[in-house]
C-alpha positions as a Markdown table, in Angstrom:
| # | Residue | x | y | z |
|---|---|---|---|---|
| 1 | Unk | -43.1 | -6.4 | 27.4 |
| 2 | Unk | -40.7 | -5.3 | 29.5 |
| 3 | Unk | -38.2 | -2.2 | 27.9 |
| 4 | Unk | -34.6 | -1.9 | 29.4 |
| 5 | Unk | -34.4 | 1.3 | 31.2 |
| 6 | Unk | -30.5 | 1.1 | 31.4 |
| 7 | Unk | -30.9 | 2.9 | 28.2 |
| 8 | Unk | -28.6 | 0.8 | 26.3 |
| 9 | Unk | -26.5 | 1.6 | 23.4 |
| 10 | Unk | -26.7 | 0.7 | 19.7 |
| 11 | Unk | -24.3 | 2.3 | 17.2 |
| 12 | Unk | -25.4 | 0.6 | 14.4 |
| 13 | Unk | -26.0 | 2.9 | 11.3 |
| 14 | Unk | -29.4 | 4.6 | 10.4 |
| 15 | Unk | -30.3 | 3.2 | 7.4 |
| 16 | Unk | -31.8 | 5.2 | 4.3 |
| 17 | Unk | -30.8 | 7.1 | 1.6 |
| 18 | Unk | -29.4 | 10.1 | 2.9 |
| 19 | Unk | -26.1 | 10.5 | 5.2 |
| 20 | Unk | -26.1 | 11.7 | 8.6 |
| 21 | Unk | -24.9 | 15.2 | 9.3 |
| 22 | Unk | -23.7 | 13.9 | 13.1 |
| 23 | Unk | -23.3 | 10.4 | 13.3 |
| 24 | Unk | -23.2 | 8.2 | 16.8 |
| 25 | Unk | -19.7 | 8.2 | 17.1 |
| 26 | Unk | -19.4 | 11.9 | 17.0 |
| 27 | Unk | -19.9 | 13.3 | 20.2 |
| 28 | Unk | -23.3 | 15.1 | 21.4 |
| 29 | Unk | -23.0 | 18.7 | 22.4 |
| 30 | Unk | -25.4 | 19.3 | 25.4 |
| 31 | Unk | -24.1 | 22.0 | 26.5 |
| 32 | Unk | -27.6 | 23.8 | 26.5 |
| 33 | Unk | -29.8 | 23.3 | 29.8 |
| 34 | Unk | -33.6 | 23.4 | 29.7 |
| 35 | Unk | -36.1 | 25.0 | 31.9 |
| 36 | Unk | -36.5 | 21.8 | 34.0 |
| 37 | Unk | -33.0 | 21.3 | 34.5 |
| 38 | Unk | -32.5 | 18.8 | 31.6 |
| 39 | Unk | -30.1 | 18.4 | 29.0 |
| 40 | Unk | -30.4 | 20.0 | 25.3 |
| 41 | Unk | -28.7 | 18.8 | 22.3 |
| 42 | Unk | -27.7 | 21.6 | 20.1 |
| 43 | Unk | -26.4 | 21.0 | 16.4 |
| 44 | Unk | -26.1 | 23.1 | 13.2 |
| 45 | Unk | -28.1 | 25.6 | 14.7 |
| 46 | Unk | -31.1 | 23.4 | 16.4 |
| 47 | Unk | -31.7 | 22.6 | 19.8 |
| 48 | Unk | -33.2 | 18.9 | 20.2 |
| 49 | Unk | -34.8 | 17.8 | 23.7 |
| 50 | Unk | -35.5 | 14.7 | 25.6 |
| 51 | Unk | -32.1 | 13.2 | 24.4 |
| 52 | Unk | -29.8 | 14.2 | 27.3 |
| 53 | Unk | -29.3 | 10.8 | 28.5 |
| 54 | Unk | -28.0 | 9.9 | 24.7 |
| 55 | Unk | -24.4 | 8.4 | 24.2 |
| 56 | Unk | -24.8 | 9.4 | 20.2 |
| 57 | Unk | -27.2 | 10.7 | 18.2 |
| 58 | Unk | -27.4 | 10.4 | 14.4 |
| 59 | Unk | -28.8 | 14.0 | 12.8 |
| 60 | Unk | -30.5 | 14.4 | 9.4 |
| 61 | Unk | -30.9 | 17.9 | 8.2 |
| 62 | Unk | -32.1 | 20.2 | 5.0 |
| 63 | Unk | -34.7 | 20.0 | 2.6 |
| 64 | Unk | -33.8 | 16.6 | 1.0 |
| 65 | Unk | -35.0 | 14.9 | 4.0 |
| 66 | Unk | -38.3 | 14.7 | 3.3 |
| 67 | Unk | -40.1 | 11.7 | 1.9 |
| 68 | Unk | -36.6 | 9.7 | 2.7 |
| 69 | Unk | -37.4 | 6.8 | 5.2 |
| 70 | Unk | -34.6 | 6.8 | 8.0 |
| 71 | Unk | -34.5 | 3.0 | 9.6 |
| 72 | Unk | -32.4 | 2.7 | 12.8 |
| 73 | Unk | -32.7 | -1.1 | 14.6 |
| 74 | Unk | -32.1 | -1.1 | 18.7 |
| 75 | Unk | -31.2 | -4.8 | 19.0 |
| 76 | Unk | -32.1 | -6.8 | 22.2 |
| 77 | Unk | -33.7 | -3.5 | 23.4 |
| 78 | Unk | -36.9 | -5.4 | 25.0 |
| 79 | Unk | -38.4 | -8.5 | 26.9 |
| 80 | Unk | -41.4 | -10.4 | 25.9 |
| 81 | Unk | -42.1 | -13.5 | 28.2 |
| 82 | Unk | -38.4 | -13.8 | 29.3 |
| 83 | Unk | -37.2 | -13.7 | 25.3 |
| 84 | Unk | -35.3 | -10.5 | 23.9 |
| 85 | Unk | -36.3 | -8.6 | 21.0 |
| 86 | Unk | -35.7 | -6.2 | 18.5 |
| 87 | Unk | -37.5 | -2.9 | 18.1 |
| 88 | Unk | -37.4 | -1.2 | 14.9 |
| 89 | Unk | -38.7 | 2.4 | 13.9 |
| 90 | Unk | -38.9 | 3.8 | 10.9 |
| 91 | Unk | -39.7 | 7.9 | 10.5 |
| 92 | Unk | -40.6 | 9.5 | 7.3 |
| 93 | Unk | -40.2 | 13.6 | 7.5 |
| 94 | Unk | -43.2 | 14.5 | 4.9 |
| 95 | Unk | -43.6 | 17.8 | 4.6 |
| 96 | Unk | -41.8 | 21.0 | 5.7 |
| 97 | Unk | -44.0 | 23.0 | 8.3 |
| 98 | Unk | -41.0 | 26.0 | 9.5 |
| 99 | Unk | -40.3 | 29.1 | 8.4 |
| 100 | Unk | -38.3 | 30.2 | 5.7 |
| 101 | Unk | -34.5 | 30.7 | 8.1 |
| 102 | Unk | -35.2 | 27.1 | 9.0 |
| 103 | Unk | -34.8 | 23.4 | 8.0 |
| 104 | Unk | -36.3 | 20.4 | 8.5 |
| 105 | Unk | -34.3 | 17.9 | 10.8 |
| 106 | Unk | -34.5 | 15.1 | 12.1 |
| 107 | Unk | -32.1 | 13.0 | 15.5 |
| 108 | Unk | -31.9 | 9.6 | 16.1 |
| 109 | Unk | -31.2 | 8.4 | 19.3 |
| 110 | Unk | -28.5 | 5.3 | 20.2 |
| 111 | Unk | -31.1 | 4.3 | 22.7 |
| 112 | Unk | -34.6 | 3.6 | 22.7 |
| 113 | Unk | -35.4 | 5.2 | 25.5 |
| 114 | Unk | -34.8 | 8.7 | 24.0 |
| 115 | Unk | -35.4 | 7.3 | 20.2 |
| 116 | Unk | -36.3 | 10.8 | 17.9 |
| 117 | Unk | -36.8 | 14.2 | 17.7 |
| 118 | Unk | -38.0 | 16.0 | 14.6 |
| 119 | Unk | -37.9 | 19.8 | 14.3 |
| 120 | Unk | -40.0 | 21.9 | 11.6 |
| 121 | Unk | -41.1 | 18.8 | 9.9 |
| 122 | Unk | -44.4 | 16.7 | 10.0 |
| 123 | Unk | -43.5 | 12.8 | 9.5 |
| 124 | Unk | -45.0 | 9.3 | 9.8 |
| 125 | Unk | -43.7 | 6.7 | 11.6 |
| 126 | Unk | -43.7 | 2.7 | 12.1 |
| 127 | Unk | -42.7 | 0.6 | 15.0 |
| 128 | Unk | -42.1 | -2.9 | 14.3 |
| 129 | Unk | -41.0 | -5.6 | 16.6 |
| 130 | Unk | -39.0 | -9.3 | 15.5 |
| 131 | Unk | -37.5 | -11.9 | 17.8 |
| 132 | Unk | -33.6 | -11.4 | 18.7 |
| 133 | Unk | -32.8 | -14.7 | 18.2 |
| 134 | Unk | -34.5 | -16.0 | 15.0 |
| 135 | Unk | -35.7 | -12.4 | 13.3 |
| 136 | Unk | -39.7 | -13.3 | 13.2 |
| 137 | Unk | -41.7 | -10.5 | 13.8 |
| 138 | Unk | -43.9 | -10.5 | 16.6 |
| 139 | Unk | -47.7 | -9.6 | 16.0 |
| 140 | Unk | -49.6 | -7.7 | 19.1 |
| 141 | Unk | -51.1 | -10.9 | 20.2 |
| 142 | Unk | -47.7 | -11.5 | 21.1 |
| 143 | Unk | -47.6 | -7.7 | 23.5 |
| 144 | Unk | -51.0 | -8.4 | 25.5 |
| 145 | Unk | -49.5 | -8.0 | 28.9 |
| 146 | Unk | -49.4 | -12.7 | 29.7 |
| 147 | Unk | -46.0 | -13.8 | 31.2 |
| 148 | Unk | -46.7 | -10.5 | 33.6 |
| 149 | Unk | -45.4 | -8.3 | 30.9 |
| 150 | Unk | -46.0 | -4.8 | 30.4 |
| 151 | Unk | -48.8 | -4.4 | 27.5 |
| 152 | Unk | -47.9 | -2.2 | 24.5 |
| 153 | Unk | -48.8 | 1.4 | 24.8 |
| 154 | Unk | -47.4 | 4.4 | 22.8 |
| 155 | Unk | -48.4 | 8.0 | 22.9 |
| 156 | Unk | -46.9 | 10.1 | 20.1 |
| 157 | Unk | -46.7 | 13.8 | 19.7 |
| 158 | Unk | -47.0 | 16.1 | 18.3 |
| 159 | Unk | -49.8 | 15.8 | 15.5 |
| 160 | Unk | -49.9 | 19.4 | 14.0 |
| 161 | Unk | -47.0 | 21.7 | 13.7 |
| 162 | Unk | -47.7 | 24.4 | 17.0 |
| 163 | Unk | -47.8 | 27.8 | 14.6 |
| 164 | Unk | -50.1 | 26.5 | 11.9 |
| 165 | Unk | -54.1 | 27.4 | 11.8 |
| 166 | Unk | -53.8 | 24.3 | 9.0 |
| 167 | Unk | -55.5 | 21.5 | 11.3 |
| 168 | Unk | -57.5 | 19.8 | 9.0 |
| 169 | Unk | -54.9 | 19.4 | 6.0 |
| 170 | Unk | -52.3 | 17.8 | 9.0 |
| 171 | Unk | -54.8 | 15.6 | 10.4 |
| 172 | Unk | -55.7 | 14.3 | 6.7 |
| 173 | Unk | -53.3 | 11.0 | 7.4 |
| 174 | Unk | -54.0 | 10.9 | 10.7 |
| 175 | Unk | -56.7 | 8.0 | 11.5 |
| 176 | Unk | -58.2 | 6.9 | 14.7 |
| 177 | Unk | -58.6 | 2.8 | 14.4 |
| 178 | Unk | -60.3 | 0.5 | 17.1 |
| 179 | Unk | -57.5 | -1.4 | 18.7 |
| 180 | Unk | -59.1 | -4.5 | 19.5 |
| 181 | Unk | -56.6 | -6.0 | 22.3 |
| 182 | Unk | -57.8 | -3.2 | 24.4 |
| 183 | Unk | -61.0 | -1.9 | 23.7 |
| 184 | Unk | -61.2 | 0.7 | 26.6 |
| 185 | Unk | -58.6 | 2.6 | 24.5 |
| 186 | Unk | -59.9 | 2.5 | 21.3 |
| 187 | Unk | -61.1 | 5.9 | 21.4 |
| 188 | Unk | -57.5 | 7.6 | 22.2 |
| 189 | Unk | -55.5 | 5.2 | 20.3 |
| 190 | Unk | -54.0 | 7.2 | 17.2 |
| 191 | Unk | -51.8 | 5.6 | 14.5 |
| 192 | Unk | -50.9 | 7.2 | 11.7 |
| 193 | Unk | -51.1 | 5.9 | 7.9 |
């Protein structure tokens, strides 16, 4: 699978039951810097990092976000075996892990690339993959590195809010299955129920 670093746009609408605070055609302020030089988004009183290459970004905030399922499709955002597909993700804010003066919130991306960033929230998350062309999905048979393609590989993070002593009652969903395309990685692969 090959992902296209160009970091393509697509504006198309989140989709769930709540509305957008920001949407993608309102413009991104960045005009925070981080420690390393790169860009922070700042919005409603959040800072969200690692999208400073974002055209648009989609933000989800308050208290009514959790358990609401935000969808957002990047079409044609990959390459399997010379054929284009689809990558969907869909996020889930569960529970509420800040502090009293804060809110849970969540900002989506236009590209892949930068996808998601959650702040004071602990979530779940799904990535699913279908063909550009005729909508299958693919299976990971399909993401096993033939045609010289990159294999599939995804580190997520953060598992446990970074303030909380509660480990055990955050890593209650979290399983650690066999993944049997590559068994080498079986013991670091994470996916979350």
């Amino acid at each position: 699978m090959k992902m296209d670093k160009t970091r393509p746009f697509d504006n198309s609408d989140v989709e769930g039951d709540i509305k957008p605070k920001q949407t993608f055609q309102d413009k991104p302020n960045f005009s925070k810097t981080a420690y390393d030089g790169g860009k922070i988004m700042s919005f409603d009183g959040q800072d969200y990092w690692g999208l400073g290459e974002s055209t648009g970004v989609a933000v989800f905030s308050g208290h009514d976000i959790i358990g609401k399922t935000l969808t957002k499709t990047y079409k044609n955002s990959v390459t399997v075996g010379g054929r284009k597909a689809n990558v969907t993700i869909a996020l889930t804010p569960t529970k509420f892990t800040g502090t009293s003066d804060q809110k849970p919130s969540v900002a989506i991306s236009n590209n892949l690339i930068d996808n998601f960033n959650i702040a004071h929230a602990s979530y779940k998350f799904q990535l699913r993959f279908n063909w550009s062309d005729d909508g299958k999905e693919l299976s990971l048979d399909e993401l096993n590195g033939a045609n010289k393609d990159s294999k599939l590989f995804f580190l997520g993070g953060s598992l446990t809010p970074h303030r909380s002593g509660k480990a055990n009652e955050y890593m209650a969903d979290c399983k650690i299955k066999p993944n049997t395309l590559h068994k080498k990685a079986a013991e670091t692969l994470m996916v979350i129920d």
